[in-house]
PyMOL commands that place a pseudoatom at each C-alpha (Angstrom):
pseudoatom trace, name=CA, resn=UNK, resi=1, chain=A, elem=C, hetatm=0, pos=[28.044, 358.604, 70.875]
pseudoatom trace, name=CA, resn=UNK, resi=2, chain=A, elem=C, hetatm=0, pos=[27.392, 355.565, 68.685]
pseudoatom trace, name=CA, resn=UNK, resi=3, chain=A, elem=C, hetatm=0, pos=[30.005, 353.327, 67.358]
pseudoatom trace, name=CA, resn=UNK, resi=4, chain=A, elem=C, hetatm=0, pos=[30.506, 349.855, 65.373]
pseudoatom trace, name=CA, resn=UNK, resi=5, chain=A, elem=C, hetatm=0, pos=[32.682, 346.931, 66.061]
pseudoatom trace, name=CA, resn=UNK, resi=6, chain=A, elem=C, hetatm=0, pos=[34.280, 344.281, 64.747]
pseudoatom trace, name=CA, resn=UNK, resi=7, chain=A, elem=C, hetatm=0, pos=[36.124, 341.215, 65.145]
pseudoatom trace, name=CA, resn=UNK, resi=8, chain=A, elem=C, hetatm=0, pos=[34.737, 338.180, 67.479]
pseudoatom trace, name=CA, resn=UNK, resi=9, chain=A, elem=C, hetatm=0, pos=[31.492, 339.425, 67.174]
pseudoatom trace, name=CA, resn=UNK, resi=10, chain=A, elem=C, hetatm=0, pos=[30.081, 342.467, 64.763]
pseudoatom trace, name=CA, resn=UNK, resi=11, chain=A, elem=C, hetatm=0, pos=[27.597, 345.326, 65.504]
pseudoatom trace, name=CA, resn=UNK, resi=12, chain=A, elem=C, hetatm=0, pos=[27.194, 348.548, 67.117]
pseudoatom trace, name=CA, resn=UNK, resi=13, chain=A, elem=C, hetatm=0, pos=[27.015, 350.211, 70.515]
pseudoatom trace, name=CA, resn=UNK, resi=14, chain=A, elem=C, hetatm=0, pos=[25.537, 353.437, 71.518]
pseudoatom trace, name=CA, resn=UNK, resi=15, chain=A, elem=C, hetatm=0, pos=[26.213, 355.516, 74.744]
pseudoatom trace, name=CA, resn=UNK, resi=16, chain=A, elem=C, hetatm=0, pos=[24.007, 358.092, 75.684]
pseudoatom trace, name=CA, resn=UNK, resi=17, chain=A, elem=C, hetatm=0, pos=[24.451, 360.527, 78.851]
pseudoatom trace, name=CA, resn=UNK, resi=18, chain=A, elem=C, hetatm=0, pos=[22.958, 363.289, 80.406]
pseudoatom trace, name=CA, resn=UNK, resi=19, chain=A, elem=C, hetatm=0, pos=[23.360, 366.866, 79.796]
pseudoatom trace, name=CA, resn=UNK, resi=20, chain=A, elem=C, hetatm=0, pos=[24.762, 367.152, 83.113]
pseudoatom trace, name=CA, resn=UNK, resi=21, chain=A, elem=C, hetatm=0, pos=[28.001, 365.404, 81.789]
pseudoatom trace, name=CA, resn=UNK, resi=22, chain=A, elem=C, hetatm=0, pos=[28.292, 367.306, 78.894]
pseudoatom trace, name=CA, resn=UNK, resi=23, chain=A, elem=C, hetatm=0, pos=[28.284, 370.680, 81.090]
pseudoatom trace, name=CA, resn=UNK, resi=24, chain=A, elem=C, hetatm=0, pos=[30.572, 369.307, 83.478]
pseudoatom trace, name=CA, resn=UNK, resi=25, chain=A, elem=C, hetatm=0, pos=[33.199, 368.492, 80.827]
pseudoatom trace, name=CA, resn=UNK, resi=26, chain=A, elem=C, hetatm=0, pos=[32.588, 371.621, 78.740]
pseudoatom trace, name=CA, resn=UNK, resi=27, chain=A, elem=C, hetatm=0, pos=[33.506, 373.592, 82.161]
pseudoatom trace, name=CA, resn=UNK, resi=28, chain=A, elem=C, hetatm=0, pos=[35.925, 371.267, 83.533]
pseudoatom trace, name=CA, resn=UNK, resi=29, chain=A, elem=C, hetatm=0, pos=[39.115, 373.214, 85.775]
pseudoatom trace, name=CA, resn=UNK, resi=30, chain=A, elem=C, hetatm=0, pos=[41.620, 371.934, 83.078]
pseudoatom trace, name=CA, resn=UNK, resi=31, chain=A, elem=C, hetatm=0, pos=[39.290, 373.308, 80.418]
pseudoatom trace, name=CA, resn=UNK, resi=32, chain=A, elem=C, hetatm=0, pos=[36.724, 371.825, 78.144]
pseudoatom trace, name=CA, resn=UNK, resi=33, chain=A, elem=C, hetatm=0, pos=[37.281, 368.356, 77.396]
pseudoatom trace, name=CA, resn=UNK, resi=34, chain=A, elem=C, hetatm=0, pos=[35.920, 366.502, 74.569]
pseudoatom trace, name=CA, resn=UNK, resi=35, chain=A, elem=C, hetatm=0, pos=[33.093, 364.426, 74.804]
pseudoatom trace, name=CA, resn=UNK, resi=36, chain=A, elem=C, hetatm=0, pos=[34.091, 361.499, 72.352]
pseudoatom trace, name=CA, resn=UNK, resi=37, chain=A, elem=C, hetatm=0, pos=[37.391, 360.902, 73.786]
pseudoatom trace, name=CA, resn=UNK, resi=38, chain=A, elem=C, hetatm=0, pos=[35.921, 361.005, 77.661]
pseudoatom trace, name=CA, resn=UNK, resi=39, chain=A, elem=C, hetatm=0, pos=[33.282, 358.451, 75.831]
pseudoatom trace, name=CA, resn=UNK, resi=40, chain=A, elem=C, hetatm=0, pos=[35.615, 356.112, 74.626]
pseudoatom trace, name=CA, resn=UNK, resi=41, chain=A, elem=C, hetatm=0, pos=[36.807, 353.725, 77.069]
pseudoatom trace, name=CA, resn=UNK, resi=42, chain=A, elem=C, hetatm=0, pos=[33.035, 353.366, 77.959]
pseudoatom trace, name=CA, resn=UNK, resi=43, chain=A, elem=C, hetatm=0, pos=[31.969, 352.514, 74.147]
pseudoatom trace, name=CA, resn=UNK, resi=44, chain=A, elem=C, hetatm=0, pos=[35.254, 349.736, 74.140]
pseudoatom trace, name=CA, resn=UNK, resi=45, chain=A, elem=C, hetatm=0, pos=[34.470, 347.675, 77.316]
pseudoatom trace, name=CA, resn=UNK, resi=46, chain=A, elem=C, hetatm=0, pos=[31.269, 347.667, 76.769]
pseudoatom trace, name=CA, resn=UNK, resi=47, chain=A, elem=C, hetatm=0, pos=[31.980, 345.911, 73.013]
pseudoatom trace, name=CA, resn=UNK, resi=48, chain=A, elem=C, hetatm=0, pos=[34.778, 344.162, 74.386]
pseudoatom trace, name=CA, resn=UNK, resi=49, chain=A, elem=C, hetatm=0, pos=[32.195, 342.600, 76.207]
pseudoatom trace, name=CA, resn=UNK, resi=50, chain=A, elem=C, hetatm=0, pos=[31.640, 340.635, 73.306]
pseudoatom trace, name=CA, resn=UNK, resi=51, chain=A, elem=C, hetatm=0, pos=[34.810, 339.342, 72.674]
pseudoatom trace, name=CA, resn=UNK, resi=52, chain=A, elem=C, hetatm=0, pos=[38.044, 340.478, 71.200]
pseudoatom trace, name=CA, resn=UNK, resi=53, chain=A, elem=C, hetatm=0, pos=[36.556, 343.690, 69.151]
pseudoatom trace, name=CA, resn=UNK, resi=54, chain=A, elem=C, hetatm=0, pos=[37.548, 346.856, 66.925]
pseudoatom trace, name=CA, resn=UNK, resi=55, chain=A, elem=C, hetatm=0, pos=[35.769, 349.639, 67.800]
pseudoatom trace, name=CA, resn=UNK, resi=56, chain=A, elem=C, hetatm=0, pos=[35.640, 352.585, 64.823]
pseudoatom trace, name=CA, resn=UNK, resi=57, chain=A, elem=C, hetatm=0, pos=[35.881, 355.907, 65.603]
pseudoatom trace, name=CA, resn=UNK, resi=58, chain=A, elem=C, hetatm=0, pos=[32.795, 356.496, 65.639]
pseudoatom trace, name=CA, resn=UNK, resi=59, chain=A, elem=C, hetatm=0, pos=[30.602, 360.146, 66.551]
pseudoatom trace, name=CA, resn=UNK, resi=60, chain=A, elem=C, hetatm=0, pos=[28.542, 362.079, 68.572]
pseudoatom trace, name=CA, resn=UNK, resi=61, chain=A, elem=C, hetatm=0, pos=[25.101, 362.900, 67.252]
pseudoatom trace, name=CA, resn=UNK, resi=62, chain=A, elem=C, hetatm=0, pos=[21.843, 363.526, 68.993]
pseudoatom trace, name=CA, resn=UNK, resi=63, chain=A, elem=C, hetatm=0, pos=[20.584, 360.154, 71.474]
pseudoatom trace, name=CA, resn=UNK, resi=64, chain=A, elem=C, hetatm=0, pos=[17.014, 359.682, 69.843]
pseudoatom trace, name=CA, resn=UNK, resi=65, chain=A, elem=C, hetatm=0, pos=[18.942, 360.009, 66.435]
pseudoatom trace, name=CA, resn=UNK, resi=66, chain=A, elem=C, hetatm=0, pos=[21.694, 357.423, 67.583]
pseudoatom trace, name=CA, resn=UNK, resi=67, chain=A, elem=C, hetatm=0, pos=[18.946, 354.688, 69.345]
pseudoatom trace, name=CA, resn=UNK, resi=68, chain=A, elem=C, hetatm=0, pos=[16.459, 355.258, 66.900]
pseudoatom trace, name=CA, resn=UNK, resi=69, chain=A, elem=C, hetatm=0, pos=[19.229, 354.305, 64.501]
pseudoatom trace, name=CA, resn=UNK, resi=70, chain=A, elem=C, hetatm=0, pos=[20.831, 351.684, 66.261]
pseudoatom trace, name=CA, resn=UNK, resi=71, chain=A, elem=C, hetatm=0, pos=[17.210, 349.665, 66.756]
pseudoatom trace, name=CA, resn=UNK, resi=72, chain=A, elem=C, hetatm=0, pos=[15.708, 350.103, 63.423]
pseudoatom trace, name=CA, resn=UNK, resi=73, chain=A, elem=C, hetatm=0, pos=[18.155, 347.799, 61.832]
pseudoatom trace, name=CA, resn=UNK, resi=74, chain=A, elem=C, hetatm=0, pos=[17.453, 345.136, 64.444]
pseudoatom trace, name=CA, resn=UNK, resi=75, chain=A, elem=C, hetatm=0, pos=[16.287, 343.934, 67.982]
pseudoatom trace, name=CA, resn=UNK, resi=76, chain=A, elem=C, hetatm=0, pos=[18.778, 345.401, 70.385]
pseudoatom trace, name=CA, resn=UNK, resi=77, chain=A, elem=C, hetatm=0, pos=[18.898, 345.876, 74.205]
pseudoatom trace, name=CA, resn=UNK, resi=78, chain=A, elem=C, hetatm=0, pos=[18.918, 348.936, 75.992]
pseudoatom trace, name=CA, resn=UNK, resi=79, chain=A, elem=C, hetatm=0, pos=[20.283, 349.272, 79.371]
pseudoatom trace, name=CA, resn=UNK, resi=80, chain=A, elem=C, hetatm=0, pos=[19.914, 351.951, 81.420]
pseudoatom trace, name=CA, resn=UNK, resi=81, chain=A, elem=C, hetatm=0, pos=[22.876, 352.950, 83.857]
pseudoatom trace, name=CA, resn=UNK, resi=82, chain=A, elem=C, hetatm=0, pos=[20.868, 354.560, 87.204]
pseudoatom trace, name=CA, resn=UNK, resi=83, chain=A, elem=C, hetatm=0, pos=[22.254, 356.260, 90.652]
pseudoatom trace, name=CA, resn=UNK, resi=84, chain=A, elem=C, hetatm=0, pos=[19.475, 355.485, 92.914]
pseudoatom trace, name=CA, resn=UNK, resi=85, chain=A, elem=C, hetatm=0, pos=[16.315, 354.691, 90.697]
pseudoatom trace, name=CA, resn=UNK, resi=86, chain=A, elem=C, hetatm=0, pos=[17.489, 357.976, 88.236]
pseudoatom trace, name=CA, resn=UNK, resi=87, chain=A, elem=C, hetatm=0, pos=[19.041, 356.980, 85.460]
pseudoatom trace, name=CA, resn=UNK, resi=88, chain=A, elem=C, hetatm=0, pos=[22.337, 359.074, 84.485]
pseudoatom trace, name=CA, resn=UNK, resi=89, chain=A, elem=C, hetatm=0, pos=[23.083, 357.583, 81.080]
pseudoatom trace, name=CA, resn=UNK, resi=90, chain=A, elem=C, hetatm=0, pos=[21.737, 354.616, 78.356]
pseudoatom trace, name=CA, resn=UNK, resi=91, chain=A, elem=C, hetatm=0, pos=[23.783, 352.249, 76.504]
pseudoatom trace, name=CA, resn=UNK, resi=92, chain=A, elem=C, hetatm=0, pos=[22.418, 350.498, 73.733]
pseudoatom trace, name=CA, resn=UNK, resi=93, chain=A, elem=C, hetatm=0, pos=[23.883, 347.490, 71.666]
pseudoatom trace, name=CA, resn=UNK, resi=94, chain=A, elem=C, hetatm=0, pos=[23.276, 345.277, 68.528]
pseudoatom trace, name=CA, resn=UNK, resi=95, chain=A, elem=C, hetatm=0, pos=[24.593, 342.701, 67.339]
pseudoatom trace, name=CA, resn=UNK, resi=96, chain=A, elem=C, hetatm=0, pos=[24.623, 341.397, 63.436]
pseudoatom trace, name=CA, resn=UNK, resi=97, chain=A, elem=C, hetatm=0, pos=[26.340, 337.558, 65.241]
pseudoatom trace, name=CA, resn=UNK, resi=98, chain=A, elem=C, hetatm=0, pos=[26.477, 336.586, 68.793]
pseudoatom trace, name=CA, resn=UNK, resi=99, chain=A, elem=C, hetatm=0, pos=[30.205, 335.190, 69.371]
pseudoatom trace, name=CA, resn=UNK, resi=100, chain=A, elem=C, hetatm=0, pos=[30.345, 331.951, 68.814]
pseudoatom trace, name=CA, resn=UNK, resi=101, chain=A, elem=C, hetatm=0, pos=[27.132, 332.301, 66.982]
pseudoatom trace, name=CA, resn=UNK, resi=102, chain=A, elem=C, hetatm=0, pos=[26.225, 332.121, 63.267]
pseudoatom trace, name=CA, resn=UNK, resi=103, chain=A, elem=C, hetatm=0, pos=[26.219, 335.040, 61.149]
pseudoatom trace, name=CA, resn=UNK, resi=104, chain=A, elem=C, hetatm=0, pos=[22.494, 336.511, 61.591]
pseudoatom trace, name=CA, resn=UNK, resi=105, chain=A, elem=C, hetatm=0, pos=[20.616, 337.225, 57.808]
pseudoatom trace, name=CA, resn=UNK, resi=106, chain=A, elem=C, hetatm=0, pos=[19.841, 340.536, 56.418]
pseudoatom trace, name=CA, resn=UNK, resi=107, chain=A, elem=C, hetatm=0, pos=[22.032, 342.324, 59.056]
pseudoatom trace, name=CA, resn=UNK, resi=108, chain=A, elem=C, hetatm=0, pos=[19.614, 341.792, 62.065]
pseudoatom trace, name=CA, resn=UNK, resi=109, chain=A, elem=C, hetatm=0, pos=[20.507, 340.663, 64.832]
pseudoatom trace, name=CA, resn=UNK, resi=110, chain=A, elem=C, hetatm=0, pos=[18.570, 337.791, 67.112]
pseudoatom trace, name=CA, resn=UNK, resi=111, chain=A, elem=C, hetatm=0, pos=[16.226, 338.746, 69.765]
pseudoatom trace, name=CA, resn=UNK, resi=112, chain=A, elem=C, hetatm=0, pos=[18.310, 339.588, 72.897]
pseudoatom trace, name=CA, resn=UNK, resi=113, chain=A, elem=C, hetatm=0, pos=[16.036, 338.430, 75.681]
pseudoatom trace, name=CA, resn=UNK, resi=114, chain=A, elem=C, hetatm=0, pos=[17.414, 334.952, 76.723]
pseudoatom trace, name=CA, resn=UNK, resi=115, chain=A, elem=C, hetatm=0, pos=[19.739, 334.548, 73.775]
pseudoatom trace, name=CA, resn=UNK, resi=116, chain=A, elem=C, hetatm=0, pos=[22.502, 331.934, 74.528]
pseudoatom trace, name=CA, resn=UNK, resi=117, chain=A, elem=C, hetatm=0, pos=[25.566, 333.993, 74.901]
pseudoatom trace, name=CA, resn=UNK, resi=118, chain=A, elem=C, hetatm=0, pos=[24.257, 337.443, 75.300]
pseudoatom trace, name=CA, resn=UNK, resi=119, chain=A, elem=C, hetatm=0, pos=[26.098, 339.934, 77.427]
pseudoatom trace, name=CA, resn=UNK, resi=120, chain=A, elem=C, hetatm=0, pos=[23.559, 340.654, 80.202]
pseudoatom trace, name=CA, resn=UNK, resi=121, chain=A, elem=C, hetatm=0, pos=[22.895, 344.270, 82.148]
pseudoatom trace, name=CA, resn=UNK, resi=122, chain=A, elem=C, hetatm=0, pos=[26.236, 346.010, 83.549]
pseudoatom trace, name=CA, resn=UNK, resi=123, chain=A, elem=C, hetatm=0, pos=[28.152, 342.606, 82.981]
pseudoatom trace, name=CA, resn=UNK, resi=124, chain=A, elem=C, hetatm=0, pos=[29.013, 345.241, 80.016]
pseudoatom trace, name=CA, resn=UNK, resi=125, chain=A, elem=C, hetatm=0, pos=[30.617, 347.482, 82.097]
pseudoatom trace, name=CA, resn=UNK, resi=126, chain=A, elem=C, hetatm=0, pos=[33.115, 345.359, 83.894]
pseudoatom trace, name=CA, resn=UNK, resi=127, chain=A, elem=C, hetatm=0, pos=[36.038, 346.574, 82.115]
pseudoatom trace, name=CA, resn=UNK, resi=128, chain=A, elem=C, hetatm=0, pos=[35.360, 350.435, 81.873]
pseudoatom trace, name=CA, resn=UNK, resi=129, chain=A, elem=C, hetatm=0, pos=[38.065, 352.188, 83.504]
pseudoatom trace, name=CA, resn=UNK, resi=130, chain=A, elem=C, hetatm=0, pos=[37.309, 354.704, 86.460]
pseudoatom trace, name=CA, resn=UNK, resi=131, chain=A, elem=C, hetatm=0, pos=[38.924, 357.550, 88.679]
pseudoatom trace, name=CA, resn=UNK, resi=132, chain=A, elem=C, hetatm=0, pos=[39.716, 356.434, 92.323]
pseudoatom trace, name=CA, resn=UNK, resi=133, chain=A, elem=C, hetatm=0, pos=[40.861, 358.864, 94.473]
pseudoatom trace, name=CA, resn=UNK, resi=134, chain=A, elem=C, hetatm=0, pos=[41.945, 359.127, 98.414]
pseudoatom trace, name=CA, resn=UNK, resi=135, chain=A, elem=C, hetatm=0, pos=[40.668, 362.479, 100.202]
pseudoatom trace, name=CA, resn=UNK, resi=136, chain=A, elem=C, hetatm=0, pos=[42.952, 363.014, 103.709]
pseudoatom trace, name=CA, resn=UNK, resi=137, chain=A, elem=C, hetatm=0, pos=[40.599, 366.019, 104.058]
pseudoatom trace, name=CA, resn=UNK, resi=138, chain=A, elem=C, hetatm=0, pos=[39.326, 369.116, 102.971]
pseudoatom trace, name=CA, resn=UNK, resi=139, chain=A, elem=C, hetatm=0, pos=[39.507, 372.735, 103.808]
pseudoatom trace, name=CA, resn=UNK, resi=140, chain=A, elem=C, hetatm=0, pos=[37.600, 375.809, 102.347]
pseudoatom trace, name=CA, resn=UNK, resi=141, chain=A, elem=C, hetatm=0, pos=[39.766, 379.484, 101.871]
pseudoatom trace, name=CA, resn=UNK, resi=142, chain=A, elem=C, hetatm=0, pos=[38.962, 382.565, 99.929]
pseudoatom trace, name=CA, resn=UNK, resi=143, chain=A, elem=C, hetatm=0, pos=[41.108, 383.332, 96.231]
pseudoatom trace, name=CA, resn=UNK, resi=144, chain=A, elem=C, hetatm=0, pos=[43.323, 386.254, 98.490]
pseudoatom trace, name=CA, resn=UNK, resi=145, chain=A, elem=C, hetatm=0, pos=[44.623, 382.976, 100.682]
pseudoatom trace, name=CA, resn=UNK, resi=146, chain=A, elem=C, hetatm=0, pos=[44.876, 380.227, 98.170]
pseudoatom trace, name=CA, resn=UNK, resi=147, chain=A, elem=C, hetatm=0, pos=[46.939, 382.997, 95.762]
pseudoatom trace, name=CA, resn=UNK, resi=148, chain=A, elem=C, hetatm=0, pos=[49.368, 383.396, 98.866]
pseudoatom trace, name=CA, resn=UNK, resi=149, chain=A, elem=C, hetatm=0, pos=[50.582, 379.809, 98.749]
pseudoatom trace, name=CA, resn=UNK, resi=150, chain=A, elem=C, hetatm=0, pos=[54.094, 379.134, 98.479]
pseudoatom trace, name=CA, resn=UNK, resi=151, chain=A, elem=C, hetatm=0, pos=[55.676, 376.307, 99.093]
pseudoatom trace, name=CA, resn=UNK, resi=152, chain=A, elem=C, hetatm=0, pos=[56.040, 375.264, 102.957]
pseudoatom trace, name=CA, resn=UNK, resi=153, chain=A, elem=C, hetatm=0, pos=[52.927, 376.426, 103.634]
pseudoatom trace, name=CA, resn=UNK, resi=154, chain=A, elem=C, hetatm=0, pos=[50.623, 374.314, 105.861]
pseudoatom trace, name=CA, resn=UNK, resi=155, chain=A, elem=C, hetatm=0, pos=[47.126, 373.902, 104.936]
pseudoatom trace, name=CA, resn=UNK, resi=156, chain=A, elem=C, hetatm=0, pos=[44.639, 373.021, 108.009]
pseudoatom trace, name=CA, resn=UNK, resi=157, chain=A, elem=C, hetatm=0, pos=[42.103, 370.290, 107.214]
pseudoatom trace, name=CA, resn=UNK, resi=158, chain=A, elem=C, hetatm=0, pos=[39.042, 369.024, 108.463]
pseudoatom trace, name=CA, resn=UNK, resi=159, chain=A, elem=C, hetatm=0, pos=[40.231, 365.779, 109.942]
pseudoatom trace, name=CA, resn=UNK, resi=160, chain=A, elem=C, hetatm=0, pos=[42.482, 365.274, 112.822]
pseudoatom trace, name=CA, resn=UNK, resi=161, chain=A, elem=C, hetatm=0, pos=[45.290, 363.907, 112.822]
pseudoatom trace, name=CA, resn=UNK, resi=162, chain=A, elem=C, hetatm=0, pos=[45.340, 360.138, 112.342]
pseudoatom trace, name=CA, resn=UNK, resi=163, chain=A, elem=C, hetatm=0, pos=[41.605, 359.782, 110.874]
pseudoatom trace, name=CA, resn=UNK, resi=164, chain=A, elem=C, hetatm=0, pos=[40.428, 357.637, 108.302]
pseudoatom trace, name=CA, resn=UNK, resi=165, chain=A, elem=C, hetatm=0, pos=[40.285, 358.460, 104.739]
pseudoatom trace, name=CA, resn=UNK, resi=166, chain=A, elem=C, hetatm=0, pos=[38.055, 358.500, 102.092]
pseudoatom trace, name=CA, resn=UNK, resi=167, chain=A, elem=C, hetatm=0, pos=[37.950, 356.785, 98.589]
pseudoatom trace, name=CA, resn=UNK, resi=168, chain=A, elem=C, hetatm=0, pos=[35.951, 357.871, 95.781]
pseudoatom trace, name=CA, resn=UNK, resi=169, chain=A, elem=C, hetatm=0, pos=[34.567, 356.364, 92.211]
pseudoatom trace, name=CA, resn=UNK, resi=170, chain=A, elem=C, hetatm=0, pos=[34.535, 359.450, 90.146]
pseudoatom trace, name=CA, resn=UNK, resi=171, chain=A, elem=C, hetatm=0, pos=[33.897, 361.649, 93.215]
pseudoatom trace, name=CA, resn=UNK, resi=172, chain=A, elem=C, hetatm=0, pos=[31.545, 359.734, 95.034]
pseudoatom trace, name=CA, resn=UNK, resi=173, chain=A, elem=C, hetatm=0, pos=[32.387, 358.267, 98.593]
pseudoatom trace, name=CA, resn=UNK, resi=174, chain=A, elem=C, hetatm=0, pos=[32.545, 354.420, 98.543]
pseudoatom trace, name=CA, resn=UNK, resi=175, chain=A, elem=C, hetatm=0, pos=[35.075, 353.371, 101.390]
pseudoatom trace, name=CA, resn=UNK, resi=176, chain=A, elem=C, hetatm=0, pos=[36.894, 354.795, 104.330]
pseudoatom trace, name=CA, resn=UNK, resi=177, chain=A, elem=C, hetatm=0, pos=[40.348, 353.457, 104.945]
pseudoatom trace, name=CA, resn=UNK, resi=178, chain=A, elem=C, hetatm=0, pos=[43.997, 354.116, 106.857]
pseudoatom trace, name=CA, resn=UNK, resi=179, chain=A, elem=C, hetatm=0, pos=[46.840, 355.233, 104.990]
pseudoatom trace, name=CA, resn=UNK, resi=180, chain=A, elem=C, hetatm=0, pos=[49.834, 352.768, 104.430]
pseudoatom trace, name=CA, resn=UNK, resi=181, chain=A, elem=C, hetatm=0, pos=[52.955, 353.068, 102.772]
pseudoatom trace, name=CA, resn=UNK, resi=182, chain=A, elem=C, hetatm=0, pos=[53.506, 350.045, 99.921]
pseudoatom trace, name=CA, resn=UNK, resi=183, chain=A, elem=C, hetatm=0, pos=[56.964, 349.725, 98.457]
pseudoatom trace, name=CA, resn=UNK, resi=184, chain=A, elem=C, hetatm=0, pos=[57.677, 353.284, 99.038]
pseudoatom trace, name=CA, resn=UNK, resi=185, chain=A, elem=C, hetatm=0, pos=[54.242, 354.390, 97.590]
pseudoatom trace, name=CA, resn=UNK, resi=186, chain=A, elem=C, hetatm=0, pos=[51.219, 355.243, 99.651]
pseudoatom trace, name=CA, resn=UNK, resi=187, chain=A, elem=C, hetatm=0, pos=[48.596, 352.986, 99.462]
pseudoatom trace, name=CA, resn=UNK, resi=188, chain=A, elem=C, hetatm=0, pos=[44.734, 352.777, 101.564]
pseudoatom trace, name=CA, resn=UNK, resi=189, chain=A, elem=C, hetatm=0, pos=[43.826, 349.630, 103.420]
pseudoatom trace, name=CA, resn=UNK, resi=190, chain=A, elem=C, hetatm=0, pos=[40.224, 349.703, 103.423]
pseudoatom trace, name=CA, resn=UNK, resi=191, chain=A, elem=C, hetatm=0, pos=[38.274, 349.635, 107.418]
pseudoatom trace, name=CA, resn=UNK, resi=192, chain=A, elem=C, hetatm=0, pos=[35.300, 350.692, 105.898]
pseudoatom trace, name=CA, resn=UNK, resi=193, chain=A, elem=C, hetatm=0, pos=[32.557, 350.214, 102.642]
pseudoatom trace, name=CA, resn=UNK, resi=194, chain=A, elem=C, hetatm=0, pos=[29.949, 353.128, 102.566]
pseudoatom trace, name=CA, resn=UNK, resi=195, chain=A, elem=C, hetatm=0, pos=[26.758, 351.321, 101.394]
pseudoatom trace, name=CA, resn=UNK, resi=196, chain=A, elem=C, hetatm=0, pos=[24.901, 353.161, 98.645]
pseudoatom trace, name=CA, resn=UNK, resi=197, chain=A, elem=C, hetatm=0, pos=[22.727, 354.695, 100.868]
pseudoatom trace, name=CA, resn=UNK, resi=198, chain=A, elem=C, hetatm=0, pos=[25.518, 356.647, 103.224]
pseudoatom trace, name=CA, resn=UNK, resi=199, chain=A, elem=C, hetatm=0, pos=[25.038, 353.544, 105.421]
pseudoatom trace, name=CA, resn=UNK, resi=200, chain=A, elem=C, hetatm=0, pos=[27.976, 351.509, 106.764]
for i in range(1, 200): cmd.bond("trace and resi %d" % i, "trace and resi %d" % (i + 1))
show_as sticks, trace
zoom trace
């Protein structure tokens, strides 16, 4: 998805992920979902990066199309988001002024390796929103049992009674942690981070 911005500083920002993604939110449980809108917090922070920024509306068209694009009108920096040394999705940017900067001739923006100002790597990604979730426990049952629910029913779980548990960033384990009530809402205190490696 590639976009342009405006306000404290001008230019355009490309996202790129992996097929993957676009599977997963085509067969999503609540139904397909639609790319550009799941794409859109990610292509705002990352401008907002910059500054105080409009983002257009922008659209989805093919990645080489979209980088290609985005770097023939001027040095830009790719970065590459990876889990584990595989990268799972690009995001490009350019920039016709660097805030606080002066406006940059013929639409091209200055070179972005060690330019004053310059948002570096996932400093980009600071303000993307994400999905965290607390897991007491899971369970497997065939479709005849889960289609006899009603309410009252007990589910068994996998944990006993008391364990720890787990928070997840868009699914993935990062923390374990014991259950506490806050102001009448439940909350997690965290005992435990998961390193990235499954490590404690």
């Amino acid at each position: 998805m590639t976009a342009r911005f405006t306000g404290a500083a001008n230019g355009e920002i490309v996202v790129v992920v992996g097929e993957d993604l676009v599977q997963a939110l085509e067969n999503s449980p609540l139904g397909a979902l639609d790319l550009a809108s799941a794409l859109r917090p990610a292509l705002e922070a990352a401008a907002g990066a910059c500054g105080p920024v409009v983002v257009d509306p922008g659209q989805l068209m093919e990645p080489e199309v979209a980088l290609s694009g985005l770097m023939s009108k001027g040095d830009g920096v790719v970065v590459p988001l990876l889990e584990g040394t595989e990268a799972r999705a690009l995001l490009a940017l350019r920039l016709d002024q660097w805030p606080g900067g002066p406006q940059v001739e013929d639409d091209r923006a200055p070179a972005v390796p060690g330019a004053a100002g310059a948002p570096a790597g996932l400093d980009l990604l600071h303000d993307v929103e994400m999905e965290i979730s607390a897991e007491l426990g899971r369970t497997r049952m065939n479709v005849r049992d889960l289609l006899s629910l009603s309410p009252g029913a007990v589910v068994e779980l996998d944990r006993a009674a008391g364990s720890p548990a787990d928070l997840l960033v868009n699914g993935r384990l990062i923390a374990r942690g014991e259950v506490v009530v806050v102001d009448e809402n439940f909350g997690l205190r965290i005992t435990e981070i998961i390193a990235a490696s499954g490590e404690r």
